[in-house]
C-alpha positions as CSV (number, residue, x, y, z in Angstrom):
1,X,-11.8,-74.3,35.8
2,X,-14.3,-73.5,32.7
3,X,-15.8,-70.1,32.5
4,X,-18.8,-69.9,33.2
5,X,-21.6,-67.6,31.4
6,X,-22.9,-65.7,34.4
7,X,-18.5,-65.3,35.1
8,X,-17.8,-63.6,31.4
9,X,-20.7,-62.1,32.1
10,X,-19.6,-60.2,34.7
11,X,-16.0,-59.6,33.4
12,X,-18.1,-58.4,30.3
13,X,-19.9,-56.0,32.4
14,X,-17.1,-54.7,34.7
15,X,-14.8,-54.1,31.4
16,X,-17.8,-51.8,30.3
17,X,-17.7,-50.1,33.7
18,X,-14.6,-49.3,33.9
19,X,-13.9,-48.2,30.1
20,X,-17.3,-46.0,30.0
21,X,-16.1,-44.5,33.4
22,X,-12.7,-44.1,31.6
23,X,-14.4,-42.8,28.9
24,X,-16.3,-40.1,30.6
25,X,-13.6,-38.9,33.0
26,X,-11.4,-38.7,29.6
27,X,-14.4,-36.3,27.5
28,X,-14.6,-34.0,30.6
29,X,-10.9,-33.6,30.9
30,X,-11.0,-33.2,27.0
31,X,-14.3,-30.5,27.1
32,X,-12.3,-27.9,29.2
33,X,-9.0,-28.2,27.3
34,X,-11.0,-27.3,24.2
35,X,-12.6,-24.4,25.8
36,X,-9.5,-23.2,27.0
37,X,-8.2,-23.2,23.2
38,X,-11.3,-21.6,21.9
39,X,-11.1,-18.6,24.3
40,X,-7.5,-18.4,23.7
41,X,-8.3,-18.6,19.6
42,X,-10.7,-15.8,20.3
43,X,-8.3,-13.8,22.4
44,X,-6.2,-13.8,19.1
45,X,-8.9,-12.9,16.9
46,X,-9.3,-9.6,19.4
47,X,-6.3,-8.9,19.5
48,X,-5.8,-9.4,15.6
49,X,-8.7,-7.1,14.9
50,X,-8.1,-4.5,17.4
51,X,-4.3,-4.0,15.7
52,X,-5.4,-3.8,12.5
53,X,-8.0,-1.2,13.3
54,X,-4.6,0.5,14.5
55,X,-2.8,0.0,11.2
56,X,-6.0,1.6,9.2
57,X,-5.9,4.5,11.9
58,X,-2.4,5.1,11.5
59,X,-2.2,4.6,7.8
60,X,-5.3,7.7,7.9
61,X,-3.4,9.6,9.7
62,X,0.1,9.3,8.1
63,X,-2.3,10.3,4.5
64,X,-4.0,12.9,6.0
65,X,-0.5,14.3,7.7
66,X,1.2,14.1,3.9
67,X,-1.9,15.6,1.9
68,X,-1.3,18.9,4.8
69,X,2.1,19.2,4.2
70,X,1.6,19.0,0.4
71,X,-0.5,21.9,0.5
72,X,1.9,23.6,2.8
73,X,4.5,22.7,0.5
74,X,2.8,24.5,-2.4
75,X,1.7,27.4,-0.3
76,X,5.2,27.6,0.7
77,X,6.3,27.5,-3.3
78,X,3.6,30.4,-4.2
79,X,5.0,32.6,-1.4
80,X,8.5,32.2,-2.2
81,X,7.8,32.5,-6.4
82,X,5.8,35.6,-5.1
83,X,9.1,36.7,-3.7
84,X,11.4,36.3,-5.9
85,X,8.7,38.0,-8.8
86,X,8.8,40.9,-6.5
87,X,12.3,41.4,-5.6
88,X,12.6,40.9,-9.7
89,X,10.6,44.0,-10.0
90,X,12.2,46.5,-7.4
91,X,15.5,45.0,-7.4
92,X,16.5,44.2,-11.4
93,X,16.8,46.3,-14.5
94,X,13.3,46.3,-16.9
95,X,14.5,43.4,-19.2
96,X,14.3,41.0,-16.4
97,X,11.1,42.2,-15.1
98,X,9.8,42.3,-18.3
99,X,9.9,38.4,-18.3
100,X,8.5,38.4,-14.9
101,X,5.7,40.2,-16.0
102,X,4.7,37.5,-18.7
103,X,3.2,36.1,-15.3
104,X,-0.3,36.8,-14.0
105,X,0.2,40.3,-11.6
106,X,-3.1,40.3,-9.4
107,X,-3.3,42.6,-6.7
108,X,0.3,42.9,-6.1
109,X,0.9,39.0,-5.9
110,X,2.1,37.1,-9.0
111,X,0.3,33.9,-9.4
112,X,2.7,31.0,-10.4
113,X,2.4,29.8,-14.1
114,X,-0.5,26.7,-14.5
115,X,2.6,24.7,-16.1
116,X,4.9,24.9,-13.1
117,X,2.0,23.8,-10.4
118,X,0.5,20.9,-12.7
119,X,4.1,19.3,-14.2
120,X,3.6,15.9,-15.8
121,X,4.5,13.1,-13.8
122,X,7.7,11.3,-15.6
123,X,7.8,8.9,-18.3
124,X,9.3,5.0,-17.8
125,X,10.1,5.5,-21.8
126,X,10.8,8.0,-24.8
127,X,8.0,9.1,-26.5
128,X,7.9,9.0,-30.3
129,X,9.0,12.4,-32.4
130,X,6.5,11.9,-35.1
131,X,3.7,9.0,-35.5
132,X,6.0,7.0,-38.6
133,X,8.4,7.0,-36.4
134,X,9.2,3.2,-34.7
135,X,8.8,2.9,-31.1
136,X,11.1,1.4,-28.5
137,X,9.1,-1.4,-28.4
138,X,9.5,-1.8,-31.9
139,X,11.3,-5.4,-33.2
140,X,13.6,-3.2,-35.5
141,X,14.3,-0.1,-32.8
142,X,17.6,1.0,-33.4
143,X,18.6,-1.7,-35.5
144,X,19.9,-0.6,-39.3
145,X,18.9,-3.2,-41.5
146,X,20.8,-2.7,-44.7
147,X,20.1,-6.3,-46.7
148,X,22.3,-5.3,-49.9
149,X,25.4,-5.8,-48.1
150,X,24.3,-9.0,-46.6
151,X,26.3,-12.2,-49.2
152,X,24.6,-15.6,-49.7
């Protein structure tokens, strides 16, 4: 038995069928699962932005918290230097509050010293004593170099 044309034909056609039918049922079944993952990557994206929107708030908040008790703080410091000036005064003979009155005396409060509420923040290194000086970062820092007592 030969094949005929009009019989590949057919198979030819049927194959097509069946494949484009295949084909389509597969895309369908494809089209929702990708939906499905694209709301679920936008769920994610949300939920991402909505908790960091949280973090900013709360990182706000925690600033705004530390800048109050910072000022509390030094209100705290002026009232308890005030104190202590005071109870310098009444309490202690005139050559300690004659050093408490090199301090600012305004209507019966002492104002704390500029250099005590403004100190300067620390150093990571020594500073240099005069400008001929060499600096830590210097190649010869703490080195003495004394070249006559070196021999060939």
């Amino acid at each position: 038995m030969e094949p005929t044309i009009t019989s590949i034909a057919y198979f030819a056609f049927a194959g097509f069928s069946v494949g484009l039918g295949v084909g389509w049922w597969l895309a369908t079944q494809r089209k929702d699962n990708a939906g499905d993952v694209i709301d679920g990557l936008k769920r994610e994206v949300e939920a991402a932005q909505a908790s960091r929107r949280a973090y900013e708030q709360s990182v706000t908040s925690h600033f705004a918290n530390t800048a109050q008790l910072l000022h509390r703080m030094q209100d705290d410091y002026r009232s308890i230097y005030s104190h202590i000036a005071t109870g310098a005064q009444e309490l202690c003979d005139a050559e300690v509050a004659g050093q408490m009155d090199d301090t600012k005396h305004i209507g019966g409060v002492f104002e704390v010293p500029d250099h005590l509420l403004d100190p300067a923040q620390p150093l990571d290194y020594a500073p240099k004593k005069s400008a001929s000086e060499a600096g830590q970062l210097s190649e010869d820092f703490g080195l003495d170099k004394n070249y006559a007592s070196q021999s060939n």
